[in-house]
C-alpha positions in Angstrom: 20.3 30.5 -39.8 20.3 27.1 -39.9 22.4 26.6 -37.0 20.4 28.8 -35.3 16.9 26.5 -35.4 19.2 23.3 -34.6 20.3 25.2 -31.3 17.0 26.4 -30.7 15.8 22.9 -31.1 18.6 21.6 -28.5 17.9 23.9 -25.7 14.4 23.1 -26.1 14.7 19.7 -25.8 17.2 20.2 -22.8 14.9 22.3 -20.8 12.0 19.7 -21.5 14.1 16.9 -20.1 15.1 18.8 -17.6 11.5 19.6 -16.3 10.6 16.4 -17.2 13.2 14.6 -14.7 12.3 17.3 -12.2 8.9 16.4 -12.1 9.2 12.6 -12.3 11.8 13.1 -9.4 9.4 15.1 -7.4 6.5 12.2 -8.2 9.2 9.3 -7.1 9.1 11.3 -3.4 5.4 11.6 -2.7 4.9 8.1 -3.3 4.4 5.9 -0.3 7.1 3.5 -0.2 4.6 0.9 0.7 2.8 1.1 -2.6 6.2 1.5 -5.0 6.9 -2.0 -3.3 3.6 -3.4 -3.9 3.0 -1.7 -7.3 6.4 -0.9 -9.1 6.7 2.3 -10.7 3.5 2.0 -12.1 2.8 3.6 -9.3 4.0 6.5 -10.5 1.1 6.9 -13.2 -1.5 5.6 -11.2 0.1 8.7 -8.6 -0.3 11.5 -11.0 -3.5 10.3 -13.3 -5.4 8.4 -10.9 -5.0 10.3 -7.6 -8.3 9.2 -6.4 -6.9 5.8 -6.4 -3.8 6.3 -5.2 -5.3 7.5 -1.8 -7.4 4.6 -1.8 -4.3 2.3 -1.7 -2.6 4.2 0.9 -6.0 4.3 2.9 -6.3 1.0 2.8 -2.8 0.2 3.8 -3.5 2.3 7.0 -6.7 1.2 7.8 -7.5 -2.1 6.5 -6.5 -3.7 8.9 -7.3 -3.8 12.5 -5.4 -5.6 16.0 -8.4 -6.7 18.3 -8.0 -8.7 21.5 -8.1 -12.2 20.8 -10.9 -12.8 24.1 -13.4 -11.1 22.2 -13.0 -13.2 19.2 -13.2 -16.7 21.3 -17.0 -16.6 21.7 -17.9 -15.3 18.3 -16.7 -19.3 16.9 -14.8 -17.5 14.4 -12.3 -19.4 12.3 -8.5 -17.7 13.5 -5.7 -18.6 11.2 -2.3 -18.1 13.1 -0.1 -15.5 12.2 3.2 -17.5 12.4 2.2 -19.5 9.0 2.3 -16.3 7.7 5.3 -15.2 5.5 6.6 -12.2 3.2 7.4 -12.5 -0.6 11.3 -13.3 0.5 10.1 -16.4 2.1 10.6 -14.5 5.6 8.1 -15.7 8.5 5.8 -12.0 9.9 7.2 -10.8 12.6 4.8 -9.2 15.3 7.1 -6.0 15.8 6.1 -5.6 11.8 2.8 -3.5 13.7 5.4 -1.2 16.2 5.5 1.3 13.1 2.2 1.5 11.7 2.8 3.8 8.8 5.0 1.3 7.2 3.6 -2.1 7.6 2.9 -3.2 4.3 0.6 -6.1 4.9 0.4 -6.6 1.0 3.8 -8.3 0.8 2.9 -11.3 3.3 1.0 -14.0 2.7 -2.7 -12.6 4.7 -5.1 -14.0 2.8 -8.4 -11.4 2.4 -11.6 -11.8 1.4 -14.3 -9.9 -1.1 -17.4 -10.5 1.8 -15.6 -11.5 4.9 -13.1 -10.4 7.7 -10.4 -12.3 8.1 -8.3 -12.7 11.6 -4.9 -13.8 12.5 -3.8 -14.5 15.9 -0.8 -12.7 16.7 0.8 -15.3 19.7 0.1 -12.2 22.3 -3.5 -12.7 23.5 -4.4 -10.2 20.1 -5.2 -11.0 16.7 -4.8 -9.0 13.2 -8.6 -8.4 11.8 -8.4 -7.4 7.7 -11.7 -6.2 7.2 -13.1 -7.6 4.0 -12.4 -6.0 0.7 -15.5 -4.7 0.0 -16.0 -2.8 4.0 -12.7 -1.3 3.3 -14.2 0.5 -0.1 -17.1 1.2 1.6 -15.7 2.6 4.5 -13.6 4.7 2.0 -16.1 5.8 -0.4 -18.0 7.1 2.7 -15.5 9.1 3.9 -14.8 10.6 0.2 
């Protein structure tokens, strides 16, 4: 009888760890790239209990940022930081074609400074610039569309 109960007690566990690497593996795939990079797998948590949040950081990766052309900037005084000064957390200078493939530019691992109150702008070296909108618009932008 004995036996029994330890068996018992081994498939149990089995079939747990099984559903348990199953649904961890399944979590691991429906996180954006992006934020596993920017995050580790921390991600994963903040993924399944803070959902909310988690499509706040993808949002913001997608749309917290904006490419203006740089003429409209040149009457506004505005102070334009260049782009090329701008580097990644390898050391690696950002490359314009970075913005070809929207979905997975990651401007978190450069060196873009943002600000709480103010946008900030980059000139890309193309008669365009890079616009981060400051933290605080990019919240409320989100919170208004939630």
């Amino acid at each position: 009888m004995l036996d029994k109960i330890q068996n018992m007690k081994r498939v149990v566990i089995v079939i747990f760890l099984m559903y348990v690497g199953v649904s961890f593996s399944q979590t691991i795939e429906n996180v954006d790239q992006r934020l596993v990079n920017n995050h580790g797998e921390s991600i994963n948590r903040i993924y399944e209990k803070q959902k909310k949040y988690y499509d706040f950081l993808v949002w913001e990766l997608n749309n917290g940022y904006k490419i203006i052309e740089l003429s409209i900037l040149e009457s506004k005084k505005l102070n334009i930081a260049s782009a090329s000064d701008v580097v990644d957390v390898n050391g690696d200078v950002f490359n314009i074609d970075e913005l070809n493939t929207p979905d997975l530019f990651n401007f978190v691992e450069f060196t873009f400074e943002r600000e709480k109150e103010t946008d900030v702008y980059y000139d890309l070296g193309n008669g365009t610039a890079i616009m981060f909108y400051s933290v605080s618009s990019v919240w409320n932008k989100y919170k208004k569309l939630n």
